[in-house]
Every structure is written in C-alpha cells, then in structure tokens.
C-alpha positions as CSV (number, residue, x, y, z in Angstrom):
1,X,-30.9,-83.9,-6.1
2,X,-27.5,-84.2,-4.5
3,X,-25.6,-83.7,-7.6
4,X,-28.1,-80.4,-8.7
5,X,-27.0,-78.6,-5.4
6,X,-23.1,-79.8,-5.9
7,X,-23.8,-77.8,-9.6
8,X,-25.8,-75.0,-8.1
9,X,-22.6,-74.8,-5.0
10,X,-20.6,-74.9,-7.9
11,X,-21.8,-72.3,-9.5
12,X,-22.3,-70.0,-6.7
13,X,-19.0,-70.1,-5.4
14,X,-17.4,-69.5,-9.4
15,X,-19.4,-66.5,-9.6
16,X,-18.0,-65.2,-6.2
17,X,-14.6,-65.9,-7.7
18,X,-15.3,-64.0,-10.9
19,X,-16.8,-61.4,-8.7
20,X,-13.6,-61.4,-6.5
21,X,-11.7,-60.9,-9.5
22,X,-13.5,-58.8,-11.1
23,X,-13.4,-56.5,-8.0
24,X,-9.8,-56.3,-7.7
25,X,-9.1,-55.7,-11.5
26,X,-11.6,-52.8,-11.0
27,X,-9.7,-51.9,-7.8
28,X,-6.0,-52.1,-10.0
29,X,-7.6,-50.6,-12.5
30,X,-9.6,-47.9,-10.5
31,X,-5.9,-47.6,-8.8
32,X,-3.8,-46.9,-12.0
33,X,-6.0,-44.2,-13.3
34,X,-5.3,-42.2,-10.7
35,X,-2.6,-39.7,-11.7
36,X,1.0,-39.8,-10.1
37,X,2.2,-36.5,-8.0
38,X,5.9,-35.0,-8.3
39,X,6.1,-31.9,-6.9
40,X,9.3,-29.7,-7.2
41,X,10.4,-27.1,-4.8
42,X,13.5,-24.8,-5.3
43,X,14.8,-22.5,-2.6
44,X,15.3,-19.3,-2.4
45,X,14.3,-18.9,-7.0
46,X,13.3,-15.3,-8.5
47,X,10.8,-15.7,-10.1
48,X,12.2,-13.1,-13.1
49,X,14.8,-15.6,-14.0
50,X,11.9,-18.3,-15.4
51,X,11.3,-17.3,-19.3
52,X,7.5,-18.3,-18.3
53,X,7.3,-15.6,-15.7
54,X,9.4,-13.1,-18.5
55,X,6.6,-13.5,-20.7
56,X,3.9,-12.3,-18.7
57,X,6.0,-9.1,-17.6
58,X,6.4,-5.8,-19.5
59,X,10.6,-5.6,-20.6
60,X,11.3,-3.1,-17.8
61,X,10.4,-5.6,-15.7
62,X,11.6,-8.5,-17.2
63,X,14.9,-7.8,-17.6
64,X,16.1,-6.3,-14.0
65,X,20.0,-7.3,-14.8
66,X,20.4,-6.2,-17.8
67,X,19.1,-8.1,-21.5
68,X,20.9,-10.9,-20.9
69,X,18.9,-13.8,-19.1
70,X,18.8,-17.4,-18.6
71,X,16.8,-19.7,-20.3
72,X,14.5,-22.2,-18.8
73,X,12.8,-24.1,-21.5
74,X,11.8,-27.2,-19.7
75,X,10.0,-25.3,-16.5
76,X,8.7,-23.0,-19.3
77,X,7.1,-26.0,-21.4
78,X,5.3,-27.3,-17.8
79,X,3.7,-23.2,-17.9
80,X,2.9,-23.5,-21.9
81,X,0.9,-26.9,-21.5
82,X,-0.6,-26.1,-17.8
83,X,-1.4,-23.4,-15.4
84,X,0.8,-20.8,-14.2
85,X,-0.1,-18.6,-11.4
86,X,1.5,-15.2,-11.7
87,X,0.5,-13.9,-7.9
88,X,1.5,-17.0,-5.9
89,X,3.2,-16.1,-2.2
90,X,5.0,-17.6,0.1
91,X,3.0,-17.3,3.4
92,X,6.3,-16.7,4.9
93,X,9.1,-15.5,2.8
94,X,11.7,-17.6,4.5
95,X,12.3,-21.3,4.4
96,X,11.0,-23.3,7.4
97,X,7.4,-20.9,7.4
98,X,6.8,-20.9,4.2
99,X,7.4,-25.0,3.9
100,X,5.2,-25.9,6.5
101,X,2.2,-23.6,5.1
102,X,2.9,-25.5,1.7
103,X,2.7,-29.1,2.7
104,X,-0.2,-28.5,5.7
105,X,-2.1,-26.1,4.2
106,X,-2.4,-24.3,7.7
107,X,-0.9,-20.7,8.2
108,X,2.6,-20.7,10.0
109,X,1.0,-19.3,13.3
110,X,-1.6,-22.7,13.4
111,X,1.1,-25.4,12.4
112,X,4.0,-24.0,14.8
113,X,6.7,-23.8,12.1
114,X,6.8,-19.5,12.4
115,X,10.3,-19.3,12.0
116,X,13.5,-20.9,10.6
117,X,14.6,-24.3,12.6
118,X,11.2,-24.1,14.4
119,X,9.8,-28.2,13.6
120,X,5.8,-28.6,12.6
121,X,3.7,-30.0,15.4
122,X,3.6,-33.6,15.9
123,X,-0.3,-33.8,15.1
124,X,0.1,-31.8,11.4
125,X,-0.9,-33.8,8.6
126,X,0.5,-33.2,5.2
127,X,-0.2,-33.6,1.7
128,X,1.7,-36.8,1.8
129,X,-0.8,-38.4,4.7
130,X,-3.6,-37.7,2.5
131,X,-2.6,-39.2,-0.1
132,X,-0.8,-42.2,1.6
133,X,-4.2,-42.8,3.2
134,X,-5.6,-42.8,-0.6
135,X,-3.3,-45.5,-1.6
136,X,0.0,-43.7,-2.5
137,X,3.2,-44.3,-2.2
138,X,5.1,-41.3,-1.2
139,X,8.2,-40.3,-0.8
140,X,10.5,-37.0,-0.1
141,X,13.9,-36.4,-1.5
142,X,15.3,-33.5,-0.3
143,X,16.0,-30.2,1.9
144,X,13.2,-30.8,4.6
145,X,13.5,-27.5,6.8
146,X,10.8,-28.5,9.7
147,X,12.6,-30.9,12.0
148,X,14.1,-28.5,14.0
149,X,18.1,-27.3,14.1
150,X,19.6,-31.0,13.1
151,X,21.8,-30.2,10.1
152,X,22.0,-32.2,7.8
153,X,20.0,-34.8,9.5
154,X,19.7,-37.9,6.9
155,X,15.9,-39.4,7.3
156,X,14.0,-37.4,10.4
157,X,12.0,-40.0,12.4
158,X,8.2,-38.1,11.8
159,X,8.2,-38.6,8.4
160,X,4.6,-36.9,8.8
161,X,3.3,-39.5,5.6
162,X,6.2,-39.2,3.3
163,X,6.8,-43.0,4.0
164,X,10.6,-42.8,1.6
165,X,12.6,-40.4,3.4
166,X,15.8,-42.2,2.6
167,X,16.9,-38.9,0.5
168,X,14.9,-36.3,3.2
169,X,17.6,-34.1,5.2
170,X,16.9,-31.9,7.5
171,X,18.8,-28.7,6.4
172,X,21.6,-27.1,5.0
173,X,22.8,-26.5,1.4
174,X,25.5,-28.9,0.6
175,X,26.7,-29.3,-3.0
176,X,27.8,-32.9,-3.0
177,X,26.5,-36.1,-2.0
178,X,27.2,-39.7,-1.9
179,X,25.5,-43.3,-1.7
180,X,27.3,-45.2,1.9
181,X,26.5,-48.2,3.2
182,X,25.0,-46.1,6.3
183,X,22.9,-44.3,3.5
184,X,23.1,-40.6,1.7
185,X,25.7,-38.7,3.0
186,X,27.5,-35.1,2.6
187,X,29.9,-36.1,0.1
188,X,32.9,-33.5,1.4
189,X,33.9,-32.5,4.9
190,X,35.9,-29.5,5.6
191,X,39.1,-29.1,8.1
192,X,37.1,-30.4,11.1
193,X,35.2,-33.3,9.6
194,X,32.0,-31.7,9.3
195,X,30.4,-31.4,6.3
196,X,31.0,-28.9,4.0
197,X,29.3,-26.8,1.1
198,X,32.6,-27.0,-1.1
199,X,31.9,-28.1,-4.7
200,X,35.0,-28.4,-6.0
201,X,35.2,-31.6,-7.9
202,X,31.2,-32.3,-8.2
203,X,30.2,-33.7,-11.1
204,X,26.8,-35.0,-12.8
205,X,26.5,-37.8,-10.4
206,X,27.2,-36.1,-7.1
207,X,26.6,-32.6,-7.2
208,X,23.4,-31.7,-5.8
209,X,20.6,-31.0,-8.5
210,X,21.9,-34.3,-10.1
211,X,22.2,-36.0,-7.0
212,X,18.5,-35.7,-5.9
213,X,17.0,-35.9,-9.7
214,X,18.7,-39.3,-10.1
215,X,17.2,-40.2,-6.7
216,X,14.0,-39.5,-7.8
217,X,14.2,-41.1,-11.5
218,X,15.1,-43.7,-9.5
219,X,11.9,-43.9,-7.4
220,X,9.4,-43.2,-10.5
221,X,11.2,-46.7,-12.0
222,X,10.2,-48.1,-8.5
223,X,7.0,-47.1,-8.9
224,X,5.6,-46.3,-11.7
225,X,3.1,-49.2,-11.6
226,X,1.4,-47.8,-9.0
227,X,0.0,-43.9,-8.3
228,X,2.9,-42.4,-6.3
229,X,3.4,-38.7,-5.4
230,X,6.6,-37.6,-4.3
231,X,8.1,-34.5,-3.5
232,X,11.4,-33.3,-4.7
233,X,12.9,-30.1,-2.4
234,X,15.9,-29.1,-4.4
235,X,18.8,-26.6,-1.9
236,X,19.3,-24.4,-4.8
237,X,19.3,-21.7,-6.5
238,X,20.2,-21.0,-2.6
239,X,23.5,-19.2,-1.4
240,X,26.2,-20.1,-1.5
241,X,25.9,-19.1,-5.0
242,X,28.2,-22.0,-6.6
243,X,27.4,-24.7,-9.2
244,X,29.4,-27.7,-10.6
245,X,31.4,-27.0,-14.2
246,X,30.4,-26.2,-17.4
247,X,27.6,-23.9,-15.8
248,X,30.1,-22.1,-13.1
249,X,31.0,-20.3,-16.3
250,X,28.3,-20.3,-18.7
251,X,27.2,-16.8,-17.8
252,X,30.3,-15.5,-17.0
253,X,30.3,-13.1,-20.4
254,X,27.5,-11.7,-18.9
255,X,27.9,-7.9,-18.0
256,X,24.6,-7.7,-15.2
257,X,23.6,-4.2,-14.2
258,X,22.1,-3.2,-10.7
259,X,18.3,-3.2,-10.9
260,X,16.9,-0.1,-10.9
261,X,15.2,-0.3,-7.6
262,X,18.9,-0.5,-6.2
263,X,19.3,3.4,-6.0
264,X,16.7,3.9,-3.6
265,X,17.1,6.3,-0.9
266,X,16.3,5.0,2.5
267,X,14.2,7.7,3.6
268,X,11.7,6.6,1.1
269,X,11.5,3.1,1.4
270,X,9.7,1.3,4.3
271,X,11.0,0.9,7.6
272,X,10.9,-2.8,6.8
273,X,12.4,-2.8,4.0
274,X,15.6,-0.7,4.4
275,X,18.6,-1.2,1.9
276,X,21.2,-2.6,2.6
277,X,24.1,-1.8,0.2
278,X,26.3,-3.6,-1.7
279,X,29.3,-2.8,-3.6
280,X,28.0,-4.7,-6.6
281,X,26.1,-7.1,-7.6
282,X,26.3,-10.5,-6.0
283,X,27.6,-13.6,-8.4
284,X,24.4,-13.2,-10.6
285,X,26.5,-15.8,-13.0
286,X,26.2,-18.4,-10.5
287,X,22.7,-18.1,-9.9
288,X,22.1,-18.3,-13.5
289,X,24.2,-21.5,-13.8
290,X,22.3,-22.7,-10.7
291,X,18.9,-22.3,-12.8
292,X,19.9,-23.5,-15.8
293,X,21.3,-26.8,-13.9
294,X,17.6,-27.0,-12.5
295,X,16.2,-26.6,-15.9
296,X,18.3,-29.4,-17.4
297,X,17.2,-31.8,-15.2
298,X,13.6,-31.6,-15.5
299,X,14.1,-32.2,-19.3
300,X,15.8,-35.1,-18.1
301,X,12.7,-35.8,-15.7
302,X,10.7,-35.0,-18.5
303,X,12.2,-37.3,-21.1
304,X,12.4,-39.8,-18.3
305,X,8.1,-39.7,-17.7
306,X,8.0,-39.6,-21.5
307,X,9.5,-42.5,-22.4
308,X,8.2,-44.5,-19.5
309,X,4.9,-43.6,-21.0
310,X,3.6,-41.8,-17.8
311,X,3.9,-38.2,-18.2
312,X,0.6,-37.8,-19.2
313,X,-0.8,-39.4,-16.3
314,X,1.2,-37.5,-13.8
315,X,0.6,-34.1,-12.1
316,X,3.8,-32.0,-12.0
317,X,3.7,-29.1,-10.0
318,X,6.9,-27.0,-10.2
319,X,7.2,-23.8,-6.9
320,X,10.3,-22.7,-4.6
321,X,10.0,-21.6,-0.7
322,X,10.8,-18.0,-1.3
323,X,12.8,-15.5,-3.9
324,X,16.1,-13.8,-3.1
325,X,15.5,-9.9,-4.2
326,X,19.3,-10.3,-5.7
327,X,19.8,-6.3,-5.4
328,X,16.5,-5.4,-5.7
329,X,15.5,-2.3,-3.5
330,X,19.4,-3.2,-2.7
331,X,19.2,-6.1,-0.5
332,X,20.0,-9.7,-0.8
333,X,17.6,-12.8,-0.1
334,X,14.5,-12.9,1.7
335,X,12.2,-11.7,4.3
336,X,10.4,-9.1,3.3
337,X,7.2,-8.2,1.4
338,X,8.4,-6.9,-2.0
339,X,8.0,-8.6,-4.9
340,X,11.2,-10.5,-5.5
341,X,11.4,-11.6,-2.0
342,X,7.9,-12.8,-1.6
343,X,6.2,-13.7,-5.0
344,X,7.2,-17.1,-5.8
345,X,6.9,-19.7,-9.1
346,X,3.6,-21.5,-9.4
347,X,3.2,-24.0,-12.4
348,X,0.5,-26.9,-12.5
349,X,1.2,-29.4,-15.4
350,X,-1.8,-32.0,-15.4
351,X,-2.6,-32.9,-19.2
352,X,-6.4,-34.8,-18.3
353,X,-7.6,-31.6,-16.3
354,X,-5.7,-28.6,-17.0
355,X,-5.5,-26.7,-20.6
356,X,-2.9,-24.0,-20.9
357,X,-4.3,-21.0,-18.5
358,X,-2.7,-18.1,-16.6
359,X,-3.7,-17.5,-13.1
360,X,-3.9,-14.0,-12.0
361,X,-6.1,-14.4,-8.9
362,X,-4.1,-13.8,-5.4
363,X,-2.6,-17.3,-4.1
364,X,-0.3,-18.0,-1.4
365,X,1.6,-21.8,0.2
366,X,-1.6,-22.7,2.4
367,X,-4.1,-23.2,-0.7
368,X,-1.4,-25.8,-2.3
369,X,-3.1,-28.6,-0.7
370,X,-6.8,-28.1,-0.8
371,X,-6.1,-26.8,-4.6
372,X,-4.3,-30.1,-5.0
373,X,-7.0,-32.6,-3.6
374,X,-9.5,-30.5,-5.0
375,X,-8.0,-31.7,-8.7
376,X,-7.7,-35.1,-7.1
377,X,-11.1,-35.4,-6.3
378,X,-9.8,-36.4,-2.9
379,X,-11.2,-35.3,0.9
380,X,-8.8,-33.4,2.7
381,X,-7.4,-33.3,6.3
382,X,-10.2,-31.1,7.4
383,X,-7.8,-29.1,8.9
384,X,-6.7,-26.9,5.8
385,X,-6.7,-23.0,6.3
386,X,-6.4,-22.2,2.4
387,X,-8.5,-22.2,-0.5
388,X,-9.2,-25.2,-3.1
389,X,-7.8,-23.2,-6.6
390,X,-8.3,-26.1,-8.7
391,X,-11.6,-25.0,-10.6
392,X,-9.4,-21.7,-11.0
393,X,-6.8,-23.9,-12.3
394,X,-8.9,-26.2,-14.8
395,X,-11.7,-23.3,-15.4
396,X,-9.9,-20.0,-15.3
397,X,-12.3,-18.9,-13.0
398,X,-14.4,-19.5,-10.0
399,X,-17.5,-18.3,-9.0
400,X,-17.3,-15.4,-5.6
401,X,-13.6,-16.1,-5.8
402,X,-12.0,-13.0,-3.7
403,X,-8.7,-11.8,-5.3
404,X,-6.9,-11.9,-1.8
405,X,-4.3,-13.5,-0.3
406,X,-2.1,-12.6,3.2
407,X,1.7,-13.6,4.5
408,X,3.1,-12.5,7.0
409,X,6.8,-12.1,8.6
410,X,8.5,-15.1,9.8
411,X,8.4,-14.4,14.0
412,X,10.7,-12.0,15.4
413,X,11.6,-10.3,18.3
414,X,8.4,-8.5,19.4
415,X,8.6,-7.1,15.5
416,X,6.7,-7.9,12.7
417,X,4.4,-6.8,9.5
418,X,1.4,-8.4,8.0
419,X,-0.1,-8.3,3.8
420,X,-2.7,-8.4,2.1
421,X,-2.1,-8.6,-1.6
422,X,-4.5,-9.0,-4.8
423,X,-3.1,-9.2,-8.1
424,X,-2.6,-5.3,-8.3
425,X,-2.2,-3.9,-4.9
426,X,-0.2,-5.0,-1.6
427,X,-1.4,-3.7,1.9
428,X,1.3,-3.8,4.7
429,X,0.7,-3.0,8.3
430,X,3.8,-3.4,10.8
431,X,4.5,-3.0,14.3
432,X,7.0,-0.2,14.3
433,X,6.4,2.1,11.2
434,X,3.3,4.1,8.4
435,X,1.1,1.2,6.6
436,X,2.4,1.0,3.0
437,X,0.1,0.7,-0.5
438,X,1.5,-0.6,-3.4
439,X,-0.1,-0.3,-6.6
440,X,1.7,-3.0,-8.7
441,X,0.3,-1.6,-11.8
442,X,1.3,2.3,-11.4
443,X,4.2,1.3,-9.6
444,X,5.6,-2.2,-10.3
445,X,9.2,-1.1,-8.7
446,X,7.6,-0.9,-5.4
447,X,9.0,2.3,-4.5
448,X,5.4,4.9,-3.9
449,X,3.4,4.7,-1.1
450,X,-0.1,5.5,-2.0
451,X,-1.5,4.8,1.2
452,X,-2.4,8.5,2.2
453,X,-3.8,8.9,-1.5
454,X,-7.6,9.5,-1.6
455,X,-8.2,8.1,-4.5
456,X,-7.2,4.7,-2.7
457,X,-9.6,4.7,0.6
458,X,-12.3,2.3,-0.6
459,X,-9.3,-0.2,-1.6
460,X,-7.6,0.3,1.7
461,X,-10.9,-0.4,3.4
462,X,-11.5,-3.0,1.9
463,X,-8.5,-4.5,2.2
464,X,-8.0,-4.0,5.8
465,X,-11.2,-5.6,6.4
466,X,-10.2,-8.7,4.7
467,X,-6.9,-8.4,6.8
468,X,-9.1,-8.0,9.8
469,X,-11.4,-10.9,9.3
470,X,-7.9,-13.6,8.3
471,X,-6.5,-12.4,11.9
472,X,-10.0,-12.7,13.4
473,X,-10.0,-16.2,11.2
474,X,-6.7,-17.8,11.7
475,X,-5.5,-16.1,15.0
476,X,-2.7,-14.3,13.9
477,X,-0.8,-13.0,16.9
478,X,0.5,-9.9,14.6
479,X,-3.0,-8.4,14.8
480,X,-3.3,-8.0,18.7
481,X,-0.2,-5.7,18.4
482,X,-2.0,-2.2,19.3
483,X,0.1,-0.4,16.7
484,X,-1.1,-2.6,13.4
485,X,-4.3,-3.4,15.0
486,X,-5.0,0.3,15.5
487,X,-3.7,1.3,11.6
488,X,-6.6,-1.5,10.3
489,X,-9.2,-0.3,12.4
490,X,-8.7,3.3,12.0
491,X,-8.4,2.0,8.1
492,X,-11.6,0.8,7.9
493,X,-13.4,3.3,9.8
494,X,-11.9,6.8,9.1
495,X,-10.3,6.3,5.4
C-alpha cells in the first residue's frame, strides 16, 4: 500500500512538472509570437520628398521644386508592402505637441505638452507603459522633446515606460555624437564648451542618423529573443539644414525652383498664414541629403531584421513630428495648417496583418496608439482620446468610420486657430481673422477660400459641428474664445 501511494505521489507530482513545463514553453512560446515594435520618427520631414507619398499625388503636386527629387526606396518599400496613410496630421504642427499627442494618445490640451519645452504630465502613460506592462522591453533612442527646456539632457529621469533611455535626449539637433565613459554625449563643443550643431568632420559612425541607427541595431541584437518595441526619434531632416559628406553634395547639381504657392499675395492668404519672404530658396540640397541619409539607414535596418530572420515578425511604423513648408505659401518650417506644414508621413509595415493598402480616411498623432494596440490585440490605457485605425489599416475600411480628424495651434499668446480636416476639405476657425475652407481637390495649392461659397454650406455645417462636439469632447480651451466659438455656431445655424 505504502509503495502504491509513493508511485501514485510520484506520479502526481511528474505531471505537475510536465504541466509546469509545459506552461512556460507555452508562455515562451505565446511570448515570441508576439510581434516586435520599431517605430521611427523624423522631425520636421515633407511629406513630398517620400517617392511613396509622390506616387499618390498628381505631378503638379508632386514635384513642388522642380523635376528633380530624392529618392527614398527603403521608406517606399515599408509603403509598397504595408499601409500608407495619405491624410495623417500632426495634432500640433510643432515638436513637443505633436510628440506627446503621438506617444499618449490624448490631445495636447489633456496631456499638458501644448507647446514647445512644455514636459507631459507626470501621470501620462505612453505607448511604451502599455506594452512594458505586456511583457516588452522598450526602449527610446532619440530627440525626446517633453521633458521640459533641458538641452540636450542625456536619459530624463520619467522615462514614462521606455525602460532604455540610455540614447533618449531631451532636445536639440546636434549632428555628432559619441560613446563616454559618462554615457552618450554631444560629440563637438563650440568656443564656450557647450555643445554645438557643427558637423564638420562627422562621419558614418558619429554623425547623427548613423549614430542613433547603430544604437538601435544594437538593441534589436540585445533583444531580439524577446518581443521588444522601441522607438527611434531621429533630429533630422530638421534645421540646421547640414548633413555629413558624400550627401552635403549629392544634390548640389540640382537647380530647385520656388514652389508655386511662393508668389502669393498677402492680402489673399490667411491671416494665419501670412508669407514671409525669402530671397530664395533655403538649402533644399541639404534637406535632400538629409533624407536620403535617413533612407540609407533603414535599408541598413532593413537588411539588419532580414538577416536576423525577424523582419517578418516585427511591426515597423515609419512618421515625423511635423513638415517644414520649405517655401511653400513662402514660409519656412512649421506651425500652421497648410499642407506641408501639417500633413505628415504615416506608413505601417506589419507582414502577418497588413496587405499593401492606402489610407485615405482623416488621421491625426492621438489615434497612433489605440490604432497600434488595436493590431496588437492589446487593452489600452483607457485614457486614449483617438481612434483605433487598425481594422482601417488591415481591412481598408471600417464600418461608421467618420472621415474627420482636428489639430490645433501649438498655445500662444491669447492667439490661436483650430481644423477640422477630411481627406478633401480643411475647416479653420481662428481667434483674430474670416474662417477659411479649403477644398484640397479644386484647390490643392491652398490658396481659395470657399468658405462664403454656397455650394459648400452643408459641408461647413457639418463640419463645424464635428468641430463643436471635439471641443465639447476633449475641452479644447480654443473653443471658449467668443470669436471662433461664435464663427462655429453661427456656422451651423445660419450657413
């Protein structure tokens, strides 16, 4: 009897052992199907200067500098084999704004980041939390942009779930880096020992783009047998406008021309967006070599996923902060609502869910995380403002979608506009001037207002009553000014 209850202890306790075993192979196995994240940010990136985003414009649009262009084939292949979005906005085009809408999924008014050097609320809880809490390893290599005015500012303390913010700096666009024993590091200084944006001598190990893409090869060879998701913020194609040799003169044969939009009276633009001349056009050359630097080294990523045999079990999502207009409308950067300055990149590369699709649908930076953990499969925060795209993303469509999207101006000085934007027409209510209409399909220059056009009321309606409903929604302070606030209503009730 003794010795049949030693066998039947036996045997009880081997199968909890198999059992145990069992479990965590499932677990590890559950654990590596999950795909890995990398998700690329740019700065400050024209969307006309991606071959991708060529391809789905007509010439005249296309080609805004003349018929010369830079080629991007790597961030065009991630477009050909996934999903490109070709009316994704920033909610704020400017850096710190638009950066903390992206990786919280809340509006810039809800996460506190409404302006440049203005840090994200201690309680915000990114992309990178979620997914750390879902067994991740994350990580952030990069310009950061929402830790207040430190410049650069190696490895803020809130790393807000991006546990590998060794490479993480706060702001600035520096040119050159360098491994210390103290850590990452401005690689040049100017005459007062501060660091400096110089890139003479930068090379393929220290300038910038290089710099950061070797970090990050780096960390996929850390952890690529594990699901990781990290997030690479790259400073260019940013001002200054200056890249490391051969590609400081690849384009320099090139002959640009001024964009059309850059004769534009200022009597007939909006009050927001008044030009602002220049005697010609600003070192285009340099922002091409910037690109096609950027391009380079995601074939290198590429190659490097590849041949580690995990490219097909990774999610690659490829975006910038903003655009620079770049003498559009004649003006430089960001900041305002037309195209060039507020349309950025969207691409989603993820080979198990998503076949070759374009996007058309209104997006903007606070549906990036609910999109993302919707093609996760993953619960989010709970405290996302944006939509979850990713059925639009692996299905071409969703069912009561709303074409609709709204940004708004980074904070100001008791100034300020609001938009909302479909695929083919852009509303814009500010505090100190006429609404503005754009019809992107009559008018893809941005240079009519069809607001006072009758044949437009039911669009303007209906518009302004989605615009009502996200200030009603989200609390955007912009709607209890009496002058925008009076526009919609008398929009929606007299037009």
């Amino acid at each position: 009897m003794e010795n049949t209850m030693k066998k039947v202890a036996l045997g009880i306790m081997a199968s909890l052992i198999a059992a145990l075993v069992f479990s965590s192979s499932y677990t590890q196995a559950k654990n590596t199907d999950k795909p890995n994240v990398i998700v690329i940010m740019t700065d400050e990136h024209n969307f006309r200067t991606l071959g991708a985003y060529r391809k789905q414009l007509s010439k005249e649009q296309a080609l805004m500098w003349g018929s010369e262009v830079v080629e991007t084939p790597n961030i065009d292949w991630l477009a050909d084999n996934g999903a490109i979005a070709t009316s994704f906005y920033a909610s704020s085009p400017v850096c710190t704004p638009s950066r903390g809408a992206f990786v919280t999924g809340m509006y810039p008014q809800n996460n506190h980041s409404v302006q440049n050097n203005i840090p994200l609320r201690d309680n915000a809880i990114t992309f990178a939390k979620v997914l750390k809490d879902n067994g991740y390893a994350t990580g952030y290599i990069g310009k950061w942009h929402l830790d207040g005015k430190g410049k650069p500012q190696w490895a803020p303390k809130r790393k807000f779930g991006f546990d590998d913010n060794r490479f993480m700096y706060n702001r600035g666009h520096y040119k050159q880096f360098k491994d210390t024993s103290e850590g990452p590091r401005v690689a040049v200084q100017d005459k007062k020992g501060k660091p400096s944006y110089d890139v003479d001598g930068a090379d393929e190990k220290s300038f910038s783009t290089d710099y950061q893409m070797n970090k990050l090869i780096d960390y996929i060879d850390e952890n690529k047998n594990h699901p990781f998701a990290m997030m690479l913020s790259l400073s260019d194609p940013h001002g200054p406008d200056s890249v490391r040799s051969p590609y400081d003169t690849m384009y320099n044969h090139i002959k640009f021309e001024m964009p059309r939009t850059s004769s534009v009276n200022a009597k007939d633009t909006p009050n927001w967006g008044t030009p602002r001349p220049q005697p010609k056009i600003q070192r285009m050359s340099q922002y091409y070599g910037m690109i096609k630097l950027i391009d380079d080294n995601i074939g290198r990523l590429l190659t490097h996923l590849k041949t580690s045999d995990i490219l097909d079990n990774t999610i690659i999502v490829f975006t910038s902060d903003h655009g620079d207009l770049k003498s559009e409308h004649n003006r430089q950067n960001k900041g305002v609502p037309f195209e060039g300055s507020a349309k950025v990149p969207f691409i989603v590369y993820y080979p198990d869910k998503i076949k070759p699709v374009v996007i058309n649908e209104a997006m903007t930076s606070v549906d990036f995380q609910p999109t993302l953990m919707g093609l996760l499969g993953i619960k989010g925060s709970g405290n996302e403002e944006g939509r979850d795209a990713s059925k639009l993303l692996t299905k071409g469509q969703v069912k009561n979608w709303k074409d609709v999207a709204f940004f708004r101006q980074s904070s100001s000085k008791g100034k300020g506009w609001l938009t909302v934007v479909s695929d083919r027409y852009k509303l814009v209510y500010n505090t100190w001037g006429e609404p503005w209409l754009f019809d992107l399909e009559q008018d893809p220059d941005e240079l009519v207002n069809f607001y006072n056009n009758p044949q437009y009321s039911e669009i303007i309606r209906d518009m302004a009553m989605s615009l009502q409903q996200y200030a009603a929604d989200y609390n955007d302070p912009y709607y209890d000014n009496s002058h925008i606030k009076t526009g919609v209503e008398k929009a929606i009730q007299e037009i």
